[in-house]
C-alpha positions in Angstrom: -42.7 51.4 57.1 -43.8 49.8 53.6 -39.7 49.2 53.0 -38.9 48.1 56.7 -41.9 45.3 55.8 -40.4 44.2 52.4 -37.2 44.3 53.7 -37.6 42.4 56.8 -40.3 39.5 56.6 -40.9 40.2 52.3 -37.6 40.3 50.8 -37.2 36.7 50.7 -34.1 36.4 53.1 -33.0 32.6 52.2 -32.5 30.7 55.1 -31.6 26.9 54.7 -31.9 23.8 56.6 -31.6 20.3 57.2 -32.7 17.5 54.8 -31.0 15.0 53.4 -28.9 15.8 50.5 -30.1 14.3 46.7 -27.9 14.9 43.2 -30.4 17.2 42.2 -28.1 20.2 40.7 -28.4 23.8 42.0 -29.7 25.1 39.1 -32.7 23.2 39.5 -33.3 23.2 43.4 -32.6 27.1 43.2 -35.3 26.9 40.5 -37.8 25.4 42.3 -37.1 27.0 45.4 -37.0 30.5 43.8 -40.5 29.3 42.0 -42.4 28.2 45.1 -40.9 31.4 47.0 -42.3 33.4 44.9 -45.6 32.0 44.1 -46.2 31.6 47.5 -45.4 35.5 47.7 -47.8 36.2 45.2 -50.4 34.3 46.6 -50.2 35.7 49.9 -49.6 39.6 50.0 -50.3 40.4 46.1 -50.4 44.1 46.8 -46.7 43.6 48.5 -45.7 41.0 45.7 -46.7 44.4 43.4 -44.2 46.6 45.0 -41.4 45.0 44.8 -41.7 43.1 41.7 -43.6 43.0 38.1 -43.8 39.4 37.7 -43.3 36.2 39.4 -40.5 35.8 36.6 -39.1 38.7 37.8 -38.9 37.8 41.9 -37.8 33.9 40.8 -34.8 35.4 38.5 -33.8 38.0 41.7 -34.0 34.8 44.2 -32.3 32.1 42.1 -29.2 34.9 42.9 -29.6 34.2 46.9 -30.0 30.7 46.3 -26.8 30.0 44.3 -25.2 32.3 46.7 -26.3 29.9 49.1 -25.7 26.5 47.4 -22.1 27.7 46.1 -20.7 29.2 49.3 -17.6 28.0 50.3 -17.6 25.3 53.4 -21.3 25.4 53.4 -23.5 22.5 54.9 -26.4 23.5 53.0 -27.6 21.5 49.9 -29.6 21.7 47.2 -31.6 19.1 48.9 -32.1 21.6 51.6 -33.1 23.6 49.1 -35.5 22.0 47.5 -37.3 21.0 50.7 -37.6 24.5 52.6 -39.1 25.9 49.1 -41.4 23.0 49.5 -42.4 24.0 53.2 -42.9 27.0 52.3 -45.4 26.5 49.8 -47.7 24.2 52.2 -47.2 26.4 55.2 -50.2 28.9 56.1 -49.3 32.7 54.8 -49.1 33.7 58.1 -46.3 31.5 58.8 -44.9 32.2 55.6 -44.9 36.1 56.7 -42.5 35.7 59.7 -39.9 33.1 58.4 -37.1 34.8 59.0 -37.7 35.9 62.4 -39.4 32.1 63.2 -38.5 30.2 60.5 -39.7 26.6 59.3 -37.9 23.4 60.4 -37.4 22.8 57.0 -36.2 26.1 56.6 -33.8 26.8 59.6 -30.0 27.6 58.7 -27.8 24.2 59.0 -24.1 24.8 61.4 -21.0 24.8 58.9 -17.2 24.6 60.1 -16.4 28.5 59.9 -15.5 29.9 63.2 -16.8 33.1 64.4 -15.1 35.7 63.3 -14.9 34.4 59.9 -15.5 35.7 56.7 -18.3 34.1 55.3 -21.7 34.9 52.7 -24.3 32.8 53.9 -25.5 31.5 57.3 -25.1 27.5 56.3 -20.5 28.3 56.4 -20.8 29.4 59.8 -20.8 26.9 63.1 -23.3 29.6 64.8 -25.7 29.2 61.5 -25.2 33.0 61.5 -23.4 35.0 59.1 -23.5 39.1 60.1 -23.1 41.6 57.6 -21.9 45.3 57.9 -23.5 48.4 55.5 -21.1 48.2 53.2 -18.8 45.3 53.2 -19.0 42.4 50.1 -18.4 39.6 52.8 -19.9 39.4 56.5 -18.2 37.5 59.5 -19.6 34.3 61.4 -21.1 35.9 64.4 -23.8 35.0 67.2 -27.4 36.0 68.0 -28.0 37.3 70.9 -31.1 37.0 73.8 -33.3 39.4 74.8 -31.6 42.8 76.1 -28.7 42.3 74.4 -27.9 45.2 71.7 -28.6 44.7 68.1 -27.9 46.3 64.6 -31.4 44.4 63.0 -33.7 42.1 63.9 -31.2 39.2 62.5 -28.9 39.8 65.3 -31.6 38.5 67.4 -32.6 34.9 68.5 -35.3 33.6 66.6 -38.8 35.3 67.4 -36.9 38.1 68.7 -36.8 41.5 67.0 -34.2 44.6 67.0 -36.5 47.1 68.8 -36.0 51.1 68.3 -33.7 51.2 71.5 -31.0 48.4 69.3 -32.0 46.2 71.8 -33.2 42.7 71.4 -37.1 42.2 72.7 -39.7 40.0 72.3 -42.0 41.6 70.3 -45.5 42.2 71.8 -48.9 39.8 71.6 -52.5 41.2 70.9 -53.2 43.4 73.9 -49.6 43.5 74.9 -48.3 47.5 75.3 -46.3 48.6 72.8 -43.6 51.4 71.3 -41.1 52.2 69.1 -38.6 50.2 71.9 -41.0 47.2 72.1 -43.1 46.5 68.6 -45.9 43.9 68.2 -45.5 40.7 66.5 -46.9 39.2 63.1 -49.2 41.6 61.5 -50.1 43.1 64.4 -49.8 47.3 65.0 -49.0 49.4 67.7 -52.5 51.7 68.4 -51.3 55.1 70.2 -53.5 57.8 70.5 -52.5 60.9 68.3 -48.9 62.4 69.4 -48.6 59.4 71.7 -45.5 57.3 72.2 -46.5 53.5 73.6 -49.9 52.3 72.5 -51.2 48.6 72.5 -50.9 45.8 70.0 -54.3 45.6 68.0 -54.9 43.8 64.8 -54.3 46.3 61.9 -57.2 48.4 60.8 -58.8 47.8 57.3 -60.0 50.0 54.3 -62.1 52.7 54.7 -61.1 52.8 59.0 -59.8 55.4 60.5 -56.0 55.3 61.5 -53.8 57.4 63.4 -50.5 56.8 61.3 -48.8 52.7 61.4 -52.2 51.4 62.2 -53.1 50.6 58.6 -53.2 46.8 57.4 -49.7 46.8 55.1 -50.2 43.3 54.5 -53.1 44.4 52.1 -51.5 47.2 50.6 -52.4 49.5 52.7 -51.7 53.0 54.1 -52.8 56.0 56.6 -54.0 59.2 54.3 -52.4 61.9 57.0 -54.6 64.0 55.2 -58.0 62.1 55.8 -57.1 60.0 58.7 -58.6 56.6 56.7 -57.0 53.2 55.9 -56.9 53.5 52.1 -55.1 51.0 49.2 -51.5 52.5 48.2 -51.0 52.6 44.8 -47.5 51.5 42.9 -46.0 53.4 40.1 -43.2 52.5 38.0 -40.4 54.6 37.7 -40.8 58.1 36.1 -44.3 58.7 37.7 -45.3 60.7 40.7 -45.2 59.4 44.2 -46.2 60.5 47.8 -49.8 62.8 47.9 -50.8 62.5 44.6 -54.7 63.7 44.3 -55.7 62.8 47.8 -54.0 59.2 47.2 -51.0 57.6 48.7 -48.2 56.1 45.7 -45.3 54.3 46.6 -43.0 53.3 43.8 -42.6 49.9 42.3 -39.8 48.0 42.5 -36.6 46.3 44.5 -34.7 49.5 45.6 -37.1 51.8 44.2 -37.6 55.6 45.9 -39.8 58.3 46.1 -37.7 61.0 45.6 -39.2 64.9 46.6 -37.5 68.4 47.2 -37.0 69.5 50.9 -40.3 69.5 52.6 -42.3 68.7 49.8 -45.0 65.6 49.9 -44.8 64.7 46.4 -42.0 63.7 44.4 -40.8 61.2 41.0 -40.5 57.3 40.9 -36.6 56.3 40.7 -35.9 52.8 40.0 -33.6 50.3 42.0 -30.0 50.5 41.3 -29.0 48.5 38.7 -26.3 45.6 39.6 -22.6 47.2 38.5 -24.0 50.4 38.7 -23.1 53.4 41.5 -24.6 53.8 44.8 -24.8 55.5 47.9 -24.5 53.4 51.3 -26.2 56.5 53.2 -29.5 54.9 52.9 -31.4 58.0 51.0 -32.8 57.5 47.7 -33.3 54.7 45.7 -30.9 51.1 46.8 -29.5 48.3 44.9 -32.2 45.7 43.7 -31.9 42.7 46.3 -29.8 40.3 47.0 -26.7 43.1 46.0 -25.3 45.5 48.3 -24.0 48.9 47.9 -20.0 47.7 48.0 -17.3 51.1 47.8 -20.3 52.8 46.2 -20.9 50.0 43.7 -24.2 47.9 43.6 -22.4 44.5 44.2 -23.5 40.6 43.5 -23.1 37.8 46.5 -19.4 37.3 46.4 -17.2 34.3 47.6 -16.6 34.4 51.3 -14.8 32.0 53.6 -12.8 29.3 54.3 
């Protein structure tokens, strides 16, 4: 769950929007966008920031790659103005805003229309005319595609309309208020769980429980670095580990390894196991989803850990 939350609302997905367009050069607006990402980050989930990155230097030089992705894609209606301005939304908006902006994201910070058809090979969302660009597991460029309502089928969450999620069924829902019932087919929204009784399948949203609670499994506040002990049943603070170090049960404590891509990785069956770091861009990778994945933004291309490339018309 820690990785389908850093991946989903964490990573830093860059969506870009309308403003008006200024000289300032993308080195700078990816710059201060990168910075105010990040800080804001920081600021706002700490124990996430810790996860998935050692320094604010670190996330800034990872998102400056997503940026200039952005800014340098061919046919795209997104400037560095654009840039500039959703970076500076960002950092004003409220961090429970800031959580969920790329399931309901800012006006500053909502994709612009480009020219490129659907269909269309493309690497960021500003090329396409549907503000949408899909991508595949394992393919360097996507293709200009469409989100689609609720009860359509979906591959993730970003095949949905906005404020819609990819529910367990690959189907598009809206996910559930406080009170609402919930499953694996319908989840709750924001920072909200799903409470189930133990061994049960649908439950009801509930605000996460906190340190020291009692949990029955997703019920833990992951926002504030936490986690369910299965062993004692209580809400208690993960701790990170660099690569090299031991993960899963380690002396009654739950450790997750630090870093983009990182893994716990453990023989068959067992519940502890060694920190292995994020793939390294260049370096060899396996799109099968086990074991440690390519540090974010690059994707495992023909079983190479591969950089934004140029896409489109």
């Amino acid at each position: 769950m820690m990785k389908r939350l850093l991946g989903s609302g964490m990573g830093m997905l860059l969506v870009l929007v309308a403003c008006s367009s200024t000289s300032q050069s993308t080195a700078d607006a990816c710059a201060s966008f990168s910075d105010s990402v990040c800080n804001k980050y920081k600021t706002c989930f700490p124990e996430l920031f810790a996860a998935e990155y050692t320094s604010t230097t670190a996330c800034a030089a990872r998102q400056k790659i997503s940026c200039t992705n952005a800014l340098n894609a061919k046919s795209t209606a997104v400037t560095s103005g654009d840039a500039t301005a959703c970076g500076s939304a960002m950092s004003a908006a409220s961090c429970d805003k800031f959580s969920s902006f790329g399931r309901d994201p800012l006006p500053e910070c909502k994709p612009k229309a480009g020219p490129l058809a659907a269909g269309t090979a493309c690497q960021d969302n500003g090329q396409c005319a549907s503000s949408y660009c899909k991508f595949g597991t394992s393919s360097a460029c996507g293709a200009c595609g469409t989100r689609v309502a609720a009860g359509s089928k979906c591959d993730t969450s970003d095949d949905c309309e906005y404020t819609l999620v990819c529910g367990g069924n690959k189907t598009c829902v809206k996910p559930g208020a406080a009170g609402d019932t919930c499953s694996s087919d319908k989840p709750c929204g924001g920072t909200l769980v799903c409470k189930t009784s133990t061994g049960g399948t649908t439950g009801t949203c509930t605000a996460p429980a906190n340190a020291g609670e009692a949990c029955t499994g997703g019920d833990c506040n992951l926002t504030k670095g936490l986690f369910c002990n299965p062993q004692s049943a209580v809400c208690q603070l993960i701790k990170f580990e660099a690569p090299g170090a031991a993960c899963g049960l380690t002396g009654g404590s739950v450790t997750f390894c630090q870093g983009s891509g990182a893994s716990c990785e453990a023989a068959a069956g067992a519940t502890t196991g060694t920190c292995k770091a994020g793939i390294a861009d260049g370096a060899a990778c396996s799109a099968t989803g086990q074991g440690a994945s390519c540090q974010s933004p690059a994707r495992c291309v023909n079983s190479v850990c591969t950089l934004p490339t140029s896409c489109g018309g």
